[in-house]
N, C-alpha and C positions, 0 to 999 in steps of 0.2 A: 667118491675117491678124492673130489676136492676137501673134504673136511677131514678126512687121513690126513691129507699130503699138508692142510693147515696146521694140523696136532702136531708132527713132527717136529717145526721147528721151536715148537714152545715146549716140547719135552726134551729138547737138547737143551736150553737157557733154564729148563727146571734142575734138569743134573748138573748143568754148572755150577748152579747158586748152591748145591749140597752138595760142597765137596768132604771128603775123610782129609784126619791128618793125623801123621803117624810119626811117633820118635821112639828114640831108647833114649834111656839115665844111666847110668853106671855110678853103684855105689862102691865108696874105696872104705871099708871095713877096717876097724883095729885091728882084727885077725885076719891077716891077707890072706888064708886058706877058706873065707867065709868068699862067696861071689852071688850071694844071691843079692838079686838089686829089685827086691819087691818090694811093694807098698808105698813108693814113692805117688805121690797124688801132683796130679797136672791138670790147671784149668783155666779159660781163654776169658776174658772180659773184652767187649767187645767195643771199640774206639767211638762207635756213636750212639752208646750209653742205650744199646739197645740190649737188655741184659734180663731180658725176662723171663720169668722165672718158671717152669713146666704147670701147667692148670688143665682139672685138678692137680694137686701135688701126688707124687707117688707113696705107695706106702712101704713105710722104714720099718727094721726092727734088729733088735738087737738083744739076742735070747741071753738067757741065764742058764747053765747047762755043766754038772757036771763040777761046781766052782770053778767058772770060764764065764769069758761074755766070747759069744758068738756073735760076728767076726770082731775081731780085737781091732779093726779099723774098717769104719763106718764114714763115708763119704755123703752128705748130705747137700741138698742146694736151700737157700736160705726159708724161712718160716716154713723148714718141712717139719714135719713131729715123728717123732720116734717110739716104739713100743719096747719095754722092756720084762715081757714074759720072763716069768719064773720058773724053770723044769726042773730041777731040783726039789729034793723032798722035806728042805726046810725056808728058814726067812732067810731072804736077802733085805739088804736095804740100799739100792743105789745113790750118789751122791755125787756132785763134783765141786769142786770148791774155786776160788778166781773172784774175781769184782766184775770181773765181764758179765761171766756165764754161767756164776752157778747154780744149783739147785739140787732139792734132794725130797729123795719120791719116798721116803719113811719105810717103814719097817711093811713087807708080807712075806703071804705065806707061800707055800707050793699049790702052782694051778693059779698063782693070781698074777696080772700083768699091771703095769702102772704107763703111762707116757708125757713124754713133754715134747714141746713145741722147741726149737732152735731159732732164734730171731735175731742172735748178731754173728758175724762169719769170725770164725776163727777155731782154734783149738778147744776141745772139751774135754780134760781128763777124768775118764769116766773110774769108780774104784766100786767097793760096795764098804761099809762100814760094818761089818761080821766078819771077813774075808779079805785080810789083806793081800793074799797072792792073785786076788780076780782084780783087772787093771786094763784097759781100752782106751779109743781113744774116736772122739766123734769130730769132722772136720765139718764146720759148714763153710760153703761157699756162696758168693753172689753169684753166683752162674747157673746152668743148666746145661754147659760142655762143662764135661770132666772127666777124668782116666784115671786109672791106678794100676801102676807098672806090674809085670808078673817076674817072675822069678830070674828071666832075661832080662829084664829091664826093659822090657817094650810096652806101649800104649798106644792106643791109636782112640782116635775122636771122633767121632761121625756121624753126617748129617748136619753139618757144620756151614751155614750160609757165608757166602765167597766174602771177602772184605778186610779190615784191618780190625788184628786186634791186640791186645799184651799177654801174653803167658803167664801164667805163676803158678812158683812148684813149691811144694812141703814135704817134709818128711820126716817123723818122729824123736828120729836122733840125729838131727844136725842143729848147726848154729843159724840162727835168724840171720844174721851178717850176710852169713853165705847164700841163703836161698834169697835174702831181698835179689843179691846179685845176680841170682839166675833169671831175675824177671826181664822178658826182651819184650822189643815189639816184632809182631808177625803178619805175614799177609796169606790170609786162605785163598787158595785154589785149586785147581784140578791139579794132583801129582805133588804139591807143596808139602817139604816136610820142614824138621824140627833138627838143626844143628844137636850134635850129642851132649846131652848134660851129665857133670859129673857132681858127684858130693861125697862129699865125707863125715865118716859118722864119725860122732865126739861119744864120751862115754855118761853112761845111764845114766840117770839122774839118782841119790839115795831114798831108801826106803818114804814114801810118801804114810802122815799120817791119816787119822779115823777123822770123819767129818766134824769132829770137836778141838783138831792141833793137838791131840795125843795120841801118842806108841798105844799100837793093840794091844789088849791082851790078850796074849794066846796063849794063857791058862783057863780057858772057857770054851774049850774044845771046839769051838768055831774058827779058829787060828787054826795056824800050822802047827805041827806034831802033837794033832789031837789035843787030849784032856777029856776030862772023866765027865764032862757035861754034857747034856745029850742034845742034839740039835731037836726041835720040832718047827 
């Protein structure tokens, strides 16, 4: 019974040190009739640079499906590698273009997967160069907390050791300005949450081009509104 009644107290200072933290976003849309506030990404770096990274790493992926990338937003933590499976019954060619972060996994077929590694944190706009309507978008972070709001605009964090750390939010179509501005400092604890964050979406970016700096062609039935070529 002594060695019960010893466990006790270290399993109540074990549940403190992992506390949950929970907020909502609220995105203000062009279209006030639009209220979904999903896909906003939140995640906590931690003040005494204790920011280490999940080992082994988990495994990412991010299908081809249908001319679609499954899920259109991919949240990753830093040096995680990502698979990019082909389901579809012809070639993709993935690509992203930037000075940071780009790369480009070449032309396959269907049934073939290619993957790369993510080594600097930031935005990845992912496209394919056959297929200009397939378009994603891969976030890496320094972290190993992270969340991504649902259609309410909630997320929660969890398992989250007690202490101080900074917030930082992203999200696809707002302005840098504005999200640097939502970065706070925060203290985890038991019950601790997240002031409401709001953002507002600026409008789309225009048509991005083919991994070359040129408009598709979509008279080679791999574009939009077909054409007479056949994919294999």
């Amino acid at each position: 019974m002594k060695t019960v009644s010893a466990l006790i107290p270290l399993l109540a200072l074990a549940a403190a040190a992992q506390a949950p933290l929970q907020g909502k976003v609220t995105v203000r849309h062009l279209a006030a009739s639009n209220s979904n506030s999903a896909d906003v990404v939140v995640w906590l770096t931690a003040d005494n640079g204790d920011n280490s990274l999940p080992s082994p790493a988990p495994a990412f992926r991010m299908a081809q499906r249908d001319k679609r990338f499954t899920p259109h937003l991919l949240v990753v933590p830093l040096g995680a590698t990502v698979a990019f499976p082909n389901f579809d019954p012809f070639f993709h060619n993935v690509f992203s273009l930037g000075e940071a972060r780009p790369f480009d996994l070449g032309l396959y077929q269907a049934g073939g997967s290619r993957s790369q590694q993510f080594t600097r944190p930031g935005p990845s706009f992912v496209f394919c160069n056959l297929h200009p309507q397939m378009s994603a978008v891969i976030l890496t972070v320094p972290s190993r907390w992270y969340a991504v709001s649902d259609a309410s605009g909630a997320y929660r964090l969890d398992a989250l050791p007690a202490g101080a750390y900074h917030l930082h939010v992203w999200y696809e179509h707002a302005q840098a300005a504005e999200l640097a501005q939502l970065e706070q400092a925060i203290t985890v604890a038991p019950g601790a949450t997240v002031p409401p964050l709001e953002i507002h979406e600026v409008a789309a970016a225009a048509a991005h081009k083919n991994k070359y700096g040129k408009d598709y062609d979509t008279a080679k039935g791999y574009g939009p509104g077909g054409g007479d070529v056949k994919e294999w």
